[in-house]
N, C-alpha and C positions, 0 to 999 in steps of 0.2 A: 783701805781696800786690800792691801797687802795681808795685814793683823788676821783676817778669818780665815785665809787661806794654810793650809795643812804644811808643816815643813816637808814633806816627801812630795806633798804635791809640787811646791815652789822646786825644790830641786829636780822634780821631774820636768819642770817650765825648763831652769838653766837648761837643762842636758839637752833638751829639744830644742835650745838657742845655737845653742855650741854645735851639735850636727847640724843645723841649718848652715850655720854661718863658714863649715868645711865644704857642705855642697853649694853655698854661693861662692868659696872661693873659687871649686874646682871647675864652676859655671864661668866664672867671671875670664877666666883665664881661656877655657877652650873654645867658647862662643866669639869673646870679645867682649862681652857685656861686664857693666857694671855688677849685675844680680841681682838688681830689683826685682826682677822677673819674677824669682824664685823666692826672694824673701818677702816679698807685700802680701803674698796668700801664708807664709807660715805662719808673720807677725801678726795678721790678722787672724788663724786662731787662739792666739798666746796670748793678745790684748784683749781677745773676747772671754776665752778663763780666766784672768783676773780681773774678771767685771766692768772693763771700759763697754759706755753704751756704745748702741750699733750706729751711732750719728758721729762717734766722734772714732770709731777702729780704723775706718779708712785712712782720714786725713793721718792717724799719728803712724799707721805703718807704709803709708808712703814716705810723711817726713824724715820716718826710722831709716828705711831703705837709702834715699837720699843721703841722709847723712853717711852713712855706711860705703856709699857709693864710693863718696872721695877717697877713701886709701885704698880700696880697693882696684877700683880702676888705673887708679897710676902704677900702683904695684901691676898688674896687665898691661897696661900701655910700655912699658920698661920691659918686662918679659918678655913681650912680643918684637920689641923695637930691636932687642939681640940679637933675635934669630929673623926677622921678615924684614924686609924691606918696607918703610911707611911712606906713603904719600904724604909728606908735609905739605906741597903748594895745597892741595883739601884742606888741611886742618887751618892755614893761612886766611883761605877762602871762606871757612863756616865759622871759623872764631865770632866774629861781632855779630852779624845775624841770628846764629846759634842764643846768645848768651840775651840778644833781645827776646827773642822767643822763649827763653826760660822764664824770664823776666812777666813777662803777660802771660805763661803757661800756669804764672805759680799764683799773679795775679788773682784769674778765673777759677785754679781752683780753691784759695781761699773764701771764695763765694758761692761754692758750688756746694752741694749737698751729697753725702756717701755715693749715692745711687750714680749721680754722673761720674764718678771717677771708676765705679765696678763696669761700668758700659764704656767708659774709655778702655780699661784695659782688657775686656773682653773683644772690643774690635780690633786694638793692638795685635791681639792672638790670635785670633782669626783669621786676618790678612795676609800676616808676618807666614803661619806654618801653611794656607794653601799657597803662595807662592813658594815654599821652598819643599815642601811637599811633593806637591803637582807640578812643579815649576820646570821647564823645558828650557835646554842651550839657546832654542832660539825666543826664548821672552827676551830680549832686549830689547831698548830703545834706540840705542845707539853705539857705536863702535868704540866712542871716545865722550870721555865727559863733557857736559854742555859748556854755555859761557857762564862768567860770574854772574848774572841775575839769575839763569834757571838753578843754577847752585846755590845762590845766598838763599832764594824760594825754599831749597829741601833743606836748608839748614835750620830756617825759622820754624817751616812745619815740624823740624825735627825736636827743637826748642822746646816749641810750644807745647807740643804731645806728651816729651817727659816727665815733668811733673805733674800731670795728671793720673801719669801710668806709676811713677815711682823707678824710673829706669834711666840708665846713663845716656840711652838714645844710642847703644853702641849695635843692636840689632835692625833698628830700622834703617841706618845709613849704611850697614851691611848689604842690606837688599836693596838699598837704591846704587850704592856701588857696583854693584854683582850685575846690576842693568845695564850697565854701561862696560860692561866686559875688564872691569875690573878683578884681576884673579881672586878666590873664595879667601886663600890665607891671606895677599895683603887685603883685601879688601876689611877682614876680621884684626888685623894689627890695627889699619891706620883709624878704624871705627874706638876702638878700645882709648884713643887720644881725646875723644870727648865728653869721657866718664867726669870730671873734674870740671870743665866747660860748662857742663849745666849743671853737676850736683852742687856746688858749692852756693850759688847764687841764688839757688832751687831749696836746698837747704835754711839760707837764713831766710828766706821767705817763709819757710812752713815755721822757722821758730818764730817767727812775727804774728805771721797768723792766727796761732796756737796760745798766744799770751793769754788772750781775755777769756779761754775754753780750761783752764789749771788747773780750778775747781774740779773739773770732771775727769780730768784725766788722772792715771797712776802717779804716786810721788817718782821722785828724780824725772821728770820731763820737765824740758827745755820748752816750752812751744811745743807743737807738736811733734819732738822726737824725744824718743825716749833714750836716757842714758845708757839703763842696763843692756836693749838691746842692740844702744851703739855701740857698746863693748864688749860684751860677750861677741854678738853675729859679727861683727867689724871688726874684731882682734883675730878671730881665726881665718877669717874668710881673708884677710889681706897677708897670713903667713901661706891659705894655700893658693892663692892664683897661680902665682909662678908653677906651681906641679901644672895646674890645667893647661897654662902656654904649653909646657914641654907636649902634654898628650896632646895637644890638637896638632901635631908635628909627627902623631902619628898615625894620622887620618887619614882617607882619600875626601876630596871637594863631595863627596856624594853623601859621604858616610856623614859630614858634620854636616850637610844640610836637613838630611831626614831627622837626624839625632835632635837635633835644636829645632825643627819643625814639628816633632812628638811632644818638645818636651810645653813647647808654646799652648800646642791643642788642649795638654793636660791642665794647665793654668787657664785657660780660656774656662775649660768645665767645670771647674772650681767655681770661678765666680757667675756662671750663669747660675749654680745651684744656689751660691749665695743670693743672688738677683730673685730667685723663686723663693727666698724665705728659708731655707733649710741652712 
């Protein structure tokens, strides 16, 4: 697969890894997010120019992203942990439910076909940027966060949605925090402590998955995640988080909502185009 392709083309691939993998770190860091977000639509055209079919691009650049996720997000989770104060009793509370829900997330999407994982993260993106968008001081639900079952509830949904999406789950417990008048910065710290929680578990799942698909996919893939771009997107992106912690310290609550509400809508119209065939 590799063999036909042009050596300036291939290094034009690297060089589009490697920028990818600076703006997932600088994502990872100033959102809270792992950067799945950001790297599932770029992997997915880099896997589709070196000729992965279009049955098997989703599954390995979510895998890809996943895998990626892990040092990324702990590098975030630590940056952040320096400067904002984290809700630990949260991370206390979602650990086990979370990590079931990866568990069945990663499950169903081994079974699921491309098309369901581009309509997972199109609705991901849609939801996520009109609440933060549109989103008014007074959308809350409540003053103070609920008890441990309505929280284990958004921890599993949180589970279960990430590996379909290819995401650390650090953006949507953002917005379910920020609902409960959790402030915008810790709510974006203690979100960033989940990156690991589900990529790891979410990870060896898609490399299980991927085993009996080998043939079809690019040489060095694990299962469905690809080495090069665990290392290339995943080596840069976890030396720049730490930059992104620093900048979202230089934010107002307003600015990193619409910012990270723009950036979801743009990923959302990606893969509607994809959904229509283009």
């Amino acid at each position: 697969m590799l063999a036909s392709i042009p050596v300036d083309h291939l290094m034009w691939l690297a060089g589009a890894l490697l920028v990818a993998g600076f703006a997932t770190g600088i994502l990872a860091g100033l959102f809270g997010i792992g950067g799945g977000a950001i790297i599932v639509p770029v992997l997915y055209e880099v896997f589709g120019a070196v000729g992965v079919s279009d049955s098997e691009r989703m599954h390995l650049s979510v895998g890809t992203a996943l895998a990626i996720i892990v040092p990324t997000a702990l590098r975030s989770y630590f940056a952040h942990r320096a400067r904002t104060k984290i809700d630990n009793s949260v991370l206390k509370i979602w650990a086990a439910p979370l990590v079931v829900g990866v568990i069945a997330g990663t499950a169903l999407a081994a079974v699921s076909n491309d098309v369901v994982l581009k309509i997972a993260f199109v609705a991901f993106a849609v939801l996520m940027s009109g609440k933060l968008l549109f989103g008014r001081e007074s959308w809350v639900i409540a003053d103070r966060l609920p008890g441990r079952l309505a929280m284990s509830a958004y921890a599993f949904g949180i589970g279960l949605a990430s590996p379909l999406i290819g995401i650390s789950g650090g953006g949507i417990a953002t917005v379910v925090l920020t609902l409960y008048r959790v402030p915008i910065h810790t709510a974006i710290a203690t979100s960033a402590g989940l990156g690991a929680l589900i990529a790891v578990p979410g990870t060896i799942g898609y490399v299980i998955s991927g085993i009996p698909h080998l043939p079809n996919l690019p040489p060095l893939s694990i299962g469905y995640v690809s080495l090069p771009g665990l290392v290339l997107v995943g080596g840069v992106a976890t030396l720049a988080a730490p930059l992104g912690a620093r900048l979202a310290h230089a934010f107002t609550k307003r600015q990193l909502e619409v910012g990270f509400g723009l950036y979801l809508l743009l990923v959302g119209l990606r893969f509607v185009i994809a959904l229509a065939g283009f």
